[in-house]
C-alpha positions in Angstrom: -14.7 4.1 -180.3 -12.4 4.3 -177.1 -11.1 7.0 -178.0 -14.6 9.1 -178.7 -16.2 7.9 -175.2 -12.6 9.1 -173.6 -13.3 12.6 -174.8 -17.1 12.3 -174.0 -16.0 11.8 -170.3 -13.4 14.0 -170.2 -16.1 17.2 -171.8 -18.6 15.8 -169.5 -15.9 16.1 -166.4 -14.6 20.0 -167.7 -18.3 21.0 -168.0 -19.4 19.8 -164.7 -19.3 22.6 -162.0 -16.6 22.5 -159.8 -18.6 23.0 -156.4 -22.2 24.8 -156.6 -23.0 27.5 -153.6 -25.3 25.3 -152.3 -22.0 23.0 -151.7 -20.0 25.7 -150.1 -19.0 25.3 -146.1 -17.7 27.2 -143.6 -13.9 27.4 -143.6 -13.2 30.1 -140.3 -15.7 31.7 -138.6 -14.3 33.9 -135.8 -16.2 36.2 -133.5 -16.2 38.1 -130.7 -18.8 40.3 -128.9 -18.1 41.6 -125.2 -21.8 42.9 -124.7 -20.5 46.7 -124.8 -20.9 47.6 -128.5 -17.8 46.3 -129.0 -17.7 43.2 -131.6 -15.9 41.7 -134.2 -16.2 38.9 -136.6 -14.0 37.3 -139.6 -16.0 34.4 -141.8 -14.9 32.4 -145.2 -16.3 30.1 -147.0 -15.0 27.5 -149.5 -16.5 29.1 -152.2 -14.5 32.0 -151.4 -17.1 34.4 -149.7 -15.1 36.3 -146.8 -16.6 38.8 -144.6 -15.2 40.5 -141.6 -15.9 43.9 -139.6 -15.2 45.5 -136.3 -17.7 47.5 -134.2 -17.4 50.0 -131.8 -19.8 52.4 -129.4 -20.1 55.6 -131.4 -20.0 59.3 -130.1 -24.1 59.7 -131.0 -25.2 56.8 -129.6 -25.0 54.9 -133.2 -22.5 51.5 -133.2 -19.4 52.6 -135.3 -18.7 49.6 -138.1 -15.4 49.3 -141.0 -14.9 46.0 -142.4 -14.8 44.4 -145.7 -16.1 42.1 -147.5 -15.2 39.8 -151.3 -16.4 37.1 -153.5 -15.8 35.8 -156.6 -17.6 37.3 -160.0 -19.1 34.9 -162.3 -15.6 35.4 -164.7 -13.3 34.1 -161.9 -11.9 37.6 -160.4 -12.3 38.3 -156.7 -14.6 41.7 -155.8 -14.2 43.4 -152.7 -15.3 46.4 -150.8 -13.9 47.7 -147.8 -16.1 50.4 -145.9 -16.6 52.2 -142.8 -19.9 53.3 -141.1 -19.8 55.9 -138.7 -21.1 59.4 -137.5 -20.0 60.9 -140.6 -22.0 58.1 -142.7 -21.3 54.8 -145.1 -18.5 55.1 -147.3 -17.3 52.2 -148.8 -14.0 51.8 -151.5 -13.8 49.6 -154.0 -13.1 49.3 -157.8 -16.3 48.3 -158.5 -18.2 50.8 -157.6 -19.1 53.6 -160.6 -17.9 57.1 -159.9 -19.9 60.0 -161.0 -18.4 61.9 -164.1 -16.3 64.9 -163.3 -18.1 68.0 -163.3 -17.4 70.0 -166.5 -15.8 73.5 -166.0 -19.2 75.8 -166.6 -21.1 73.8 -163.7 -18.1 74.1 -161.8 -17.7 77.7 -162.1 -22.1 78.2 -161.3 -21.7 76.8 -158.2 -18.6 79.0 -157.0 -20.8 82.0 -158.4 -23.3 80.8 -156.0 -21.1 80.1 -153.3 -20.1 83.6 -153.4 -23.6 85.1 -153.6 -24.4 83.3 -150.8 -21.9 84.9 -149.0 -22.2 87.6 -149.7 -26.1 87.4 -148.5 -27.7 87.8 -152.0 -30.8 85.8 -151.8 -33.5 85.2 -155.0 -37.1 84.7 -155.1 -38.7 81.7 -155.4 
């Protein structure tokens, strides 16, 4: 009988969740910002959520971001993307994200037939 409520308890413990997100605090929380477009921050939580990026004044007026940021997936492993945003767009690196398939040779060789069409000024009708 001892022996079958000691396993009860100790299934009960392993199934219980080991700290819910509602649970999770603030563990660093840096941040900067002089007022000129220029900013940084750098957060983490206990539930392992970490953020950071740095901002700066861009050349058209836009602010100028890279960063990254990671938390864990549901099987234990740690995701994270690093990016940077600027004039020439988002663009952001990380495992997880899909890439497109690689073109396959006939597509490849259409466009450079229309690449040099182009150039050479032939035009089509719509």
């Amino acid at each position: 009988m001892k022996l079958t409520l000691l396993i009860s308890l100790v299934v009960v413990a392993a199934a219980a969740p080991q700290q819910s997100e509602k649970d999770a605090v603030i563990v660093l929380d840096e941040r900067s910002d002089s007022g000129d477009g220029n900013f940084y921050y750098n957060f983490e939580t206990s539930n392992g959520i970490a953020a950071q990026k740095t901002g700066t004044p861009g050349s058209e007026g836009q602010s100028n971001m890279q960063g990254s940021f990671r938390f864990r997936l549901p099987d234990g492993t740690v995701a994270e993307v690093v990016y940077v945003a600027d004039e020439l767009g988002y663009r952001a690196e990380s495992p997880l994200i899909p890439t497109p398939h690689p073109l396959p040779a006939h597509a490849i060789e259409q466009i450079r037939v229309a690449e040099e069409q182009r150039r050479k000024g032939i035009t089509f009708d719509k």
